[in-house]
C-alpha positions in Angstrom: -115.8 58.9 1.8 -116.3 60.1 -2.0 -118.2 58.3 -4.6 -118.0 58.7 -8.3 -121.1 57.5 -10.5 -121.0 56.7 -14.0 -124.4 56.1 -15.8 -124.6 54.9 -19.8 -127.3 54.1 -22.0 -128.1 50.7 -21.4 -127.8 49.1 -24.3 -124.2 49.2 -24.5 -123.3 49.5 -20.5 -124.2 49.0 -17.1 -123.8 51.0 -13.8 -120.3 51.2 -12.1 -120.0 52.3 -9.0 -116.6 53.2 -7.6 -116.0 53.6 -4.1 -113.3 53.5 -1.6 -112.1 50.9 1.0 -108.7 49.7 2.6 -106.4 51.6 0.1 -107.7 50.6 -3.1 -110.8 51.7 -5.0 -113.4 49.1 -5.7 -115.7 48.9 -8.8 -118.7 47.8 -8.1 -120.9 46.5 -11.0 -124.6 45.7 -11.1 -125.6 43.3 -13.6 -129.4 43.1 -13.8 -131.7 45.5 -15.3 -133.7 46.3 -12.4 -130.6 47.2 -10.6 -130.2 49.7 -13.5 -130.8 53.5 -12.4 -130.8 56.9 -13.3 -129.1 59.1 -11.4 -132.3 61.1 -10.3 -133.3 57.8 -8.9 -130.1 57.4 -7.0 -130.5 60.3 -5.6 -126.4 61.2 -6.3 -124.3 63.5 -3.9 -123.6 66.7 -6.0 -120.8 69.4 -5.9 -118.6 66.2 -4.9 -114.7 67.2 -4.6 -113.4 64.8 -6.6 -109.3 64.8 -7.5 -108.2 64.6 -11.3 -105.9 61.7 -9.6 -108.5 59.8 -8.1 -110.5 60.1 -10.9 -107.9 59.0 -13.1 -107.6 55.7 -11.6 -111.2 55.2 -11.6 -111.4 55.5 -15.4 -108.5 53.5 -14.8 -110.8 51.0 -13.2 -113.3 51.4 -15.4 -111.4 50.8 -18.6 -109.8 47.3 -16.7 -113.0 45.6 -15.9 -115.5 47.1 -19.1 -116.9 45.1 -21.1 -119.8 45.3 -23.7 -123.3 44.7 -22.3 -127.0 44.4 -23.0 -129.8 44.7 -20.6 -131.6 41.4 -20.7 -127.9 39.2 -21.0 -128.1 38.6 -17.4 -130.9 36.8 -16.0 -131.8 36.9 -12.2 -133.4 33.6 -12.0 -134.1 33.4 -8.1 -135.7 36.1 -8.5 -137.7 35.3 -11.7 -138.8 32.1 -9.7 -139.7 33.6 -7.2 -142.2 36.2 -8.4 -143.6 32.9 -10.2 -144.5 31.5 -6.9 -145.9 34.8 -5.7 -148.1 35.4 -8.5 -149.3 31.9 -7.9 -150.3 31.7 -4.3 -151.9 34.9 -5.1 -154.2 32.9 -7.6 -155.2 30.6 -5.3 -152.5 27.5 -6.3 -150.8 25.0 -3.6 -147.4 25.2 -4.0 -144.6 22.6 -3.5 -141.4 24.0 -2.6 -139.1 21.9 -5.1 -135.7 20.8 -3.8 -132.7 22.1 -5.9 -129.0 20.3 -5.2 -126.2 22.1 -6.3 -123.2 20.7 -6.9 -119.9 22.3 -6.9 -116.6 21.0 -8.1 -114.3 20.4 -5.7 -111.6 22.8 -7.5 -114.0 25.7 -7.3 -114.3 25.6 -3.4 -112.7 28.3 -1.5 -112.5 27.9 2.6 -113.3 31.2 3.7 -110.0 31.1 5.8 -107.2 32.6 4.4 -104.5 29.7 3.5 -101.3 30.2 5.6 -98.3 30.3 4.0 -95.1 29.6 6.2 -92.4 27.5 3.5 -90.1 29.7 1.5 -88.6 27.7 -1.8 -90.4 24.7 -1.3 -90.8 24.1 -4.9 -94.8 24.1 -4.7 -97.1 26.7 -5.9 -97.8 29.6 -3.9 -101.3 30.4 -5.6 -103.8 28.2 -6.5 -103.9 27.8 -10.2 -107.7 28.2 -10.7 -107.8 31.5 -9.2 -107.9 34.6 -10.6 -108.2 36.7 -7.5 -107.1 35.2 -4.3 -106.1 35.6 0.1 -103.0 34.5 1.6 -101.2 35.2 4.4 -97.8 35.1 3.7 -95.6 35.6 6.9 -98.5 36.7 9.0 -99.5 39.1 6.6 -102.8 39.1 4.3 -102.0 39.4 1.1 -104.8 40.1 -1.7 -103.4 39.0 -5.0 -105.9 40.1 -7.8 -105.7 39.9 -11.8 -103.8 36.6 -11.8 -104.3 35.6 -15.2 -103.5 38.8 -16.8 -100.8 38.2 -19.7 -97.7 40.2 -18.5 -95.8 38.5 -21.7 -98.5 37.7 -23.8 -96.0 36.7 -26.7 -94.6 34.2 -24.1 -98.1 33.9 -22.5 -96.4 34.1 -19.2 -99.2 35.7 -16.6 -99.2 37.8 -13.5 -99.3 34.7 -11.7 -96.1 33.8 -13.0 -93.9 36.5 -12.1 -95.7 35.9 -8.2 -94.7 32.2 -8.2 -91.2 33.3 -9.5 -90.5 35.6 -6.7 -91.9 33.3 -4.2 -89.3 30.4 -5.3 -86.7 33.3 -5.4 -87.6 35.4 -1.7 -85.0 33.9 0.4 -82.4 34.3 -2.2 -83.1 37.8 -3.2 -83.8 39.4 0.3 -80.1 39.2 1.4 -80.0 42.4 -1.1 -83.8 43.8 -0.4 -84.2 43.2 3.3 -83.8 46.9 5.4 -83.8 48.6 1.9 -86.1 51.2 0.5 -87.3 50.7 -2.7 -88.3 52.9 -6.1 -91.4 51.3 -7.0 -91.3 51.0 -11.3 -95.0 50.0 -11.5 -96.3 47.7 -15.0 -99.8 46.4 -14.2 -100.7 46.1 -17.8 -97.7 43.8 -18.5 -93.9 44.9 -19.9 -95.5 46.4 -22.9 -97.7 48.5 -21.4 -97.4 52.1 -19.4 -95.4 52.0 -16.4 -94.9 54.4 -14.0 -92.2 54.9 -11.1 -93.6 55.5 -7.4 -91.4 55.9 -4.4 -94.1 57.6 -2.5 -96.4 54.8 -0.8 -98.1 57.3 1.6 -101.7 55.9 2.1 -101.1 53.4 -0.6 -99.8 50.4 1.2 -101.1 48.0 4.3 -100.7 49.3 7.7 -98.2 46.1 8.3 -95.9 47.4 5.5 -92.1 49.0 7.0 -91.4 52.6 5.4 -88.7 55.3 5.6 -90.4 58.9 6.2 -88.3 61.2 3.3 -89.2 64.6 2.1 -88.0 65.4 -2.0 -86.7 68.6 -3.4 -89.9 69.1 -5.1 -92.1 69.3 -2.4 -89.8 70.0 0.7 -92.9 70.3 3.0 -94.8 67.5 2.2 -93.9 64.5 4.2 -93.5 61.2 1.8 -92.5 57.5 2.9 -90.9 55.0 0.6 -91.8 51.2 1.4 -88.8 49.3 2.8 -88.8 45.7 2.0 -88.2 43.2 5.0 -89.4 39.9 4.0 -91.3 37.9 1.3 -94.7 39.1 1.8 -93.4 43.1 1.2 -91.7 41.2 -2.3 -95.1 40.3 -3.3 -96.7 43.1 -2.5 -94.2 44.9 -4.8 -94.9 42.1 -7.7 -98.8 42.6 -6.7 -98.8 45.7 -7.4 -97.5 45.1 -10.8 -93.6 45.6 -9.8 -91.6 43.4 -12.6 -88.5 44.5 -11.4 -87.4 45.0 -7.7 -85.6 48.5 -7.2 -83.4 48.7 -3.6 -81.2 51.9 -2.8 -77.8 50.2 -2.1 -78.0 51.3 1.5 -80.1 50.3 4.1 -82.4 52.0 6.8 -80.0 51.4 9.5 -77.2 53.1 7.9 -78.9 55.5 4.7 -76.1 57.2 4.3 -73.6 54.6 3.6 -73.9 52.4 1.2 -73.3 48.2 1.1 -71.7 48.0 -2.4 -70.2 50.6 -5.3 -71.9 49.5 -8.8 -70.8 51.0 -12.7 -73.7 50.4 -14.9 -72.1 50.1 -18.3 -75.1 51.0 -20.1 -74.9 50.9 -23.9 -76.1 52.8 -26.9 -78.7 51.3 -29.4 -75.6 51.0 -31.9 -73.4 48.7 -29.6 -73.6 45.3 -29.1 -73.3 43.0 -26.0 -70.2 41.8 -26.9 -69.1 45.4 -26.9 -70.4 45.3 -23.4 -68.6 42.8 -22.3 -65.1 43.7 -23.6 -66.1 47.0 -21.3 -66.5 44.8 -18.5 -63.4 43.0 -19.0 -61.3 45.9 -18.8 -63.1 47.4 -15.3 -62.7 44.0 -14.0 -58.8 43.6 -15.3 -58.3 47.4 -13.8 -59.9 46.3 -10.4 -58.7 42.9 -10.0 -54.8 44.2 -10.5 -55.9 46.5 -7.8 -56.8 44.0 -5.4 -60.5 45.3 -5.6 -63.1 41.8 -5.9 -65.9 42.8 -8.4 -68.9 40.9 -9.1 -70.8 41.2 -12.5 -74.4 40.4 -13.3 -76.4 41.0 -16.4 -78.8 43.6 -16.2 -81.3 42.2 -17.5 -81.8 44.7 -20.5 -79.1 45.8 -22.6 -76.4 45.6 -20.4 -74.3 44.6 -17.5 -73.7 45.8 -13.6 -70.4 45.3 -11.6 -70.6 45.6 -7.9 -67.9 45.9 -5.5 -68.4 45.2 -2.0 -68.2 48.8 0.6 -69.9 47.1 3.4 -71.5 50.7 4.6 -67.9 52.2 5.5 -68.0 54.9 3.5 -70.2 58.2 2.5 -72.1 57.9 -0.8 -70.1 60.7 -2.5 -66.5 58.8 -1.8 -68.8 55.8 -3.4 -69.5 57.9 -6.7 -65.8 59.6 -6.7 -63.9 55.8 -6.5 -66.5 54.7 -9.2 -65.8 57.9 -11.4 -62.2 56.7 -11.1 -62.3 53.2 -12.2 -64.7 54.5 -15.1 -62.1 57.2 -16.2 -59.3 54.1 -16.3 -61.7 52.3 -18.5 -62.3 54.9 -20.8 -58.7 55.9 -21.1 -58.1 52.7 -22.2 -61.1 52.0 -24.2 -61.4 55.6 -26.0 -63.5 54.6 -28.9 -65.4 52.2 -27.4 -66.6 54.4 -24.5 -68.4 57.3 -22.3 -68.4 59.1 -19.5 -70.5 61.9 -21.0 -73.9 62.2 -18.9 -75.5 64.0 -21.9 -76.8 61.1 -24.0 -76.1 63.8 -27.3 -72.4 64.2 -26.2 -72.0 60.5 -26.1 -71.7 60.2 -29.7 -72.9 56.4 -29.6 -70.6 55.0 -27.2 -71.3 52.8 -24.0 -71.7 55.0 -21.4 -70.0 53.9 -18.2 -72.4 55.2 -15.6 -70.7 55.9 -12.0 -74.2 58.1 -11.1 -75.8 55.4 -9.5 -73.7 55.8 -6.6 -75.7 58.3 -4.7 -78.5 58.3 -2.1 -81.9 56.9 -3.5 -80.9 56.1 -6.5 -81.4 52.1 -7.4 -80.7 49.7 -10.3 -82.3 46.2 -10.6 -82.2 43.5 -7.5 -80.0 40.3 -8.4 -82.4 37.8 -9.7 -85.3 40.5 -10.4 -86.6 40.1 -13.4 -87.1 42.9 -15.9 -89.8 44.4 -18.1 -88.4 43.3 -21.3 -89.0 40.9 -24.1 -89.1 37.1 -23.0 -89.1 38.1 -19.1 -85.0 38.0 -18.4 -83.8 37.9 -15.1 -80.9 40.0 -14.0 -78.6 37.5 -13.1 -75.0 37.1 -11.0 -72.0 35.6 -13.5 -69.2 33.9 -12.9 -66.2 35.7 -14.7 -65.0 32.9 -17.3 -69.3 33.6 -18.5 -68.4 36.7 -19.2 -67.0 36.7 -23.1 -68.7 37.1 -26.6 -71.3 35.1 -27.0 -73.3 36.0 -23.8 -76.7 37.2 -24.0 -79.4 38.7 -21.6 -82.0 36.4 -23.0 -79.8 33.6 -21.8 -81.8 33.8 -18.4 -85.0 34.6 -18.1 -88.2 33.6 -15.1 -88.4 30.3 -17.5 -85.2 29.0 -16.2 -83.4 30.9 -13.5 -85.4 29.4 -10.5 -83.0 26.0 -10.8 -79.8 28.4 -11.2 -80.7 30.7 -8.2 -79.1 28.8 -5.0 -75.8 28.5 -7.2 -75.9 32.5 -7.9 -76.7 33.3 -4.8 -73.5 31.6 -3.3 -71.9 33.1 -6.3 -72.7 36.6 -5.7 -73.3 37.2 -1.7 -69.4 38.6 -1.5 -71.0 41.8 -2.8 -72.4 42.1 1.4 -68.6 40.9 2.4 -66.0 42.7 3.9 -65.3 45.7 2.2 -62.7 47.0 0.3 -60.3 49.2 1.7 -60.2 52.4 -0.1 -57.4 54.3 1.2 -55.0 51.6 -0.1 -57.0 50.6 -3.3 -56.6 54.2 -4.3 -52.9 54.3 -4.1 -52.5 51.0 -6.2 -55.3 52.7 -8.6 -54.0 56.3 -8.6 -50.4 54.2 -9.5 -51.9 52.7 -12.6 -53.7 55.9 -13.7 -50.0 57.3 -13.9 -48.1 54.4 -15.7 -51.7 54.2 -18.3 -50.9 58.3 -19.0 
């Protein structure tokens, strides 16, 4: 076990001590002046191997829970009385013990047990609104939800807490499309504004309970990784616990990796185009697809711009997934010439909206329906009925505010996308027969 010391002059801090235990590292701080010592006193470990990683996140720590300090702020008062009643009996006085009540409010008692959370959707609170850090055990599993009041969107002062309740209202609705899935992990536990960071590695990171895929990247072939694979609601909100805004899945599962459930085109657009230009894009995929006999589903991204799925039902390979979507995207852009991209380069796109059919490969993921995204106002990525999709739209139009009432409809709306698949062979023909009459 390593610890890391960190000693200041008093006046302005106190002792930290950070140390290890279950997966996370814990700072410890001691408040009183006599608990105040050098590190002679302590008596610290030297020549400790520490790694720049580790002690990144203690800082980390540190810089999360610091807070200006003076020795003498603090008063131990047990202990004050105490020495009183020592120093008294020692001069010869009787004593009489005095007898101190304390009363707690009711709102401020915590059982000791763990509360057991069974319903999904029930329309109550999953946390207890007093709480900043808090235990549940959320399909069997204990779940340790800290930093609940922490602004996520302080503009919209919408809190930590609230993405948590929103993805416990939305679980049972969301993991038709997360359950059996690895995920990318894109990490924000300082809100949308602040740092993030993408993990799929969860190696030594996660609970013991947590399912995960053993992988090995290009990078470091011979270094064994595991991605986390999300099965039910307590792996969603370990994912939001860990500051996850947005839920990432692959578009395959772990039964079948190597065949993915749906083929999506991200129609992702430059800073110069509008959403309405996004949606006359969409409008043309789905006109190309829909003469095709190919059912499409659209959903807002949740950011700038909008994601079609079309239902594969794992029976084909990842690269036929990316060469049908290149297809349809070439037919788009044949028709839509000024308008659109299928340049990769973001330079060679020349500000046009770039119809992206790279998604379509093995471990790479785009946003969960009904995750929401770290963005301005908190929108959610949300499943559209066609006729919604003209000018006019906009992202912001849902958002964790008020997509919870919305999300039984969607769901009905959108689960065609884990349907029967399309059949390629013969959707190719009808496409290929287009391409030739659009030349």
């Amino acid at each position: 076990m390593r610890h890391k010391f960190f000693t200041a002059p008093v006046k302005s801090e106190h002792l930290a001590v950070i140390h290890p235990r279950d997966n996370f590292l814990i700072l410890q701080q001691l408040r009183f002046e006599e608990e105040l010592r050098s590190p002679e006193e302590l008596k610290l470990p030297r020549n400790i191997d520490i790694q720049p990683r580790e002690l990144s996140v203690a800082m980390e720590l540190i810089k999360e829970y610091s807070a200006p300090f003076y020795v003498g702020q603090y008063k131990d008062e047990y202990k004050s009385e105490l020495l009183k009643i020592i120093k008294a009996k020692a001069g010869g006085k009787k004593i009489t013990p005095k007898r101190m009540e304390v009363v707690v409010p009711a709102e401020k008692i915590i059982s000791p047990e763990p509360f057991t959370h069974t319903a999904m959707n029930t329309g109550k609170n999953l946390l207890d609104p007093s709480a900043e850090t808090l235990d549940l055990k959320v399909n069997s599993h204990l779940l340790h939800f800290t930093h609940l009041d922490k602004l996520y969107w302080p503009e919209d002062k919408l809190a930590k807490r609230d993405l948590l309740e929103y993805y416990h209202r939305a679980a049972s609705y969301m993991l038709p499309f997360l359950k059996g899935r690895p995920m990318s992990l894109h990490r924000h536990p300082e809100g949308y504004a602040g740092p993030g960071f993408y993990q799929k590695d969860v190696t030594g990171k996660v609970p013991d309970w947590v399912e995960t895929l053993p992988y090995r990247s290009e990078e470091e072939p011979d270094q064994a990784k595991k991605f986390l694979v999300c099965t039910d609601e307590a792996s969603l909100l370990l994912m939001a616990n860990l500051g996850c805004i947005e839920i990432n899945p692959w578009n395959s599962t772990v039964k079948d990796p190597d065949h993915p459930d749906w083929c999506v085109l991200d129609l992702d657009p430059d800073k110069n185009n509008t959403f309405d230009h996004v949606i006359e894009v969409a409008r043309m995929a789905h006109n190309i697809l829909d003469a095709a006999g190919v059912p499409a589903y659209c959903k807002t991204s949740g950011s700038t711009g909008l994601h079609i799925y079309i239902p594969l039902n794992a029976r084909y390979t990842y690269g036929q997934s990316a060469e049908f979507a290149r297809l349809i995207v070439n037919l788009v852009q044949h028709r839509l010439p000024e308008l659109t991209s299928v340049e990769r380069h973001l330079s060679e796109r020349k500000g046009k909206i770039y119809l992206d059919f790279l998604q379509n490969k093995i471990q790479a993921t785009l946003a969960a329906p009904f995750s929401v995204r770290p963005k301005p106002q908190a929108p959610v990525s949300m499943p559209l009925h066609w006729d919604e999709v003209k000018k006019g739209l906009k992202v912001t139009d849902f958002t964790i505010r008020n997509a919870v009432p919305l999300l039984e409809e969607r769901s009905e709306l959108f689960k065609g996308v884990l349907g029967k698949g399309i059949d390629m062979p013969a959707v190719l023909e009808k496409l290929e027969a287009g391409w030739k009459e659009a030349k």
